[in-house]
C-alpha positions as CSV (number, residue, x, y, z in Angstrom):
1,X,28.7,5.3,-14.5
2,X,25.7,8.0,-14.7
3,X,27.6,9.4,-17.7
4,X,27.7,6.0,-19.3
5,X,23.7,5.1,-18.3
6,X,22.8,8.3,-19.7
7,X,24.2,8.1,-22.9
8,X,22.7,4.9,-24.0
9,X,20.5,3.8,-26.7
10,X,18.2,1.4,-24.5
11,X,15.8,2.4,-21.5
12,X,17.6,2.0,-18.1
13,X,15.8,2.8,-14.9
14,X,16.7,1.6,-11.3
15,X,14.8,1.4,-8.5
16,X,14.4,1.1,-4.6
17,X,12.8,-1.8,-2.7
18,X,9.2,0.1,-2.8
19,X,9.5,0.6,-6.4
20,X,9.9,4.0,-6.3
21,X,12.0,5.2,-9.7
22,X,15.1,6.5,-8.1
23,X,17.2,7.2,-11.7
24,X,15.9,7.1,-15.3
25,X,17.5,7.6,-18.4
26,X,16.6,9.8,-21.4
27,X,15.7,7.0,-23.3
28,X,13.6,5.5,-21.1
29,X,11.2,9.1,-21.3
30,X,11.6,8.8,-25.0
31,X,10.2,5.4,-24.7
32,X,7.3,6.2,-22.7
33,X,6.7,9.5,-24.5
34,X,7.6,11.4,-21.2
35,X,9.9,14.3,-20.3
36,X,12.1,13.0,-18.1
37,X,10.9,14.8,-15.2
38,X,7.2,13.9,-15.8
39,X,8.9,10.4,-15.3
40,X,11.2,10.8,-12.4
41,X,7.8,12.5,-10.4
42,X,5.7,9.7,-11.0
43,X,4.5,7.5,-8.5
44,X,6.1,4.1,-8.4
45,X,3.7,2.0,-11.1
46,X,1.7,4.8,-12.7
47,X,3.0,3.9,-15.8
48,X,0.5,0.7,-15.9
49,X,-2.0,3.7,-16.5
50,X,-0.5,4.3,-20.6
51,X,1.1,0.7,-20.5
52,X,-0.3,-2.7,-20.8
53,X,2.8,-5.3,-20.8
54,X,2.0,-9.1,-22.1
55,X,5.2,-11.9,-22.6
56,X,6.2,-13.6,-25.4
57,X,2.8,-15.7,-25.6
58,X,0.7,-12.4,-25.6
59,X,-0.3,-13.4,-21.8
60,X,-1.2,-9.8,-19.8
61,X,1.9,-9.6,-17.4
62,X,0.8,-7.8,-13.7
63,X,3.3,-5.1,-12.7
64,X,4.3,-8.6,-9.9
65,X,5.4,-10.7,-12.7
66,X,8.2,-8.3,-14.2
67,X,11.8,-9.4,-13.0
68,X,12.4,-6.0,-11.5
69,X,9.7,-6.8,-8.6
70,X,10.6,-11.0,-8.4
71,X,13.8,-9.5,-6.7
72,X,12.5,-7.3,-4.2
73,X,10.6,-10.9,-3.5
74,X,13.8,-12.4,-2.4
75,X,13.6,-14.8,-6.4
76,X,15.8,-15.2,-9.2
77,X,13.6,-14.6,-11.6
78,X,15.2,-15.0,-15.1
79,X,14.9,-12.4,-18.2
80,X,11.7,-11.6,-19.3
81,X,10.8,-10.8,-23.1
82,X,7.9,-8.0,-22.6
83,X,5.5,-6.3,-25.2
84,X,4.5,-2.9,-24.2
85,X,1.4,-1.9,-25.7
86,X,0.2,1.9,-25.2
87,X,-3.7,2.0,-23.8
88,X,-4.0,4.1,-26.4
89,X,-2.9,2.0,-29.6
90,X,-3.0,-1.4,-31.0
91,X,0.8,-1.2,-31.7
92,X,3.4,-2.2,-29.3
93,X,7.5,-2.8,-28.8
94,X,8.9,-5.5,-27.5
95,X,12.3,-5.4,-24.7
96,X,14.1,-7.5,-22.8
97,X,13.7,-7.2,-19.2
98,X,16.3,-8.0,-17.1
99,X,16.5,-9.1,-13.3
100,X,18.2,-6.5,-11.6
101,X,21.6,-7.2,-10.0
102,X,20.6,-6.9,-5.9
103,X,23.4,-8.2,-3.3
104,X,21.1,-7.9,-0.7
105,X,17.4,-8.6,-2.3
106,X,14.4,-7.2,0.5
107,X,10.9,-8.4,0.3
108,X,8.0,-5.5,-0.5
């Protein structure tokens, strides 16, 4: 599966109950302008520090709205279309983000 993760096109990144990033993909450093070490070594939400993320409305999403965190909640949150917007620029890109699949979701 790590073969399969790594090779693709879109930004994949998984991780544990804290939010500490446990696996990230190449694209997901492309994405954020990263190597993928600098990413991997970062502590869990720093990237809130070069990203602002808003939803489809332009609303500013906190890092406890994104789908990825509703899990660890114990919710079924359902997918989110985000706009990341680099603190540095005006111009952003939009993704999909997805509720992770979690048998056994924890609270934080």
């Amino acid at each position: 599966m790590r073969l399969a993760l790594d090779n693709l096109a879109d930004a994949v990144t998984i991780h544990d109950a804290t939010g500490k990033l446990l696996y990230a993909n190449q694209a997901t450093a492309r994405m954020m302008g990263m190597t993928l070490d600098e990413v991997l070594s970062a502590a869990p939400g720093a990237w809130t520090d070069r990203f602002t993320m808003y939803d489809e409305s332009g609303r500013e999403l906190p890092l406890e709205e994104l789908p990825g965190r509703r899990v660890f909640l114990g919710e079924s949150p359902d997918p989110l279309l985000v706009r990341s917007v680099p603190a540095r620029t005006a111009a952003g890109s939009g993704c999909a983000s997805r509720p992770p699949r979690c048998s056994t979701p924890r609270a934080m």
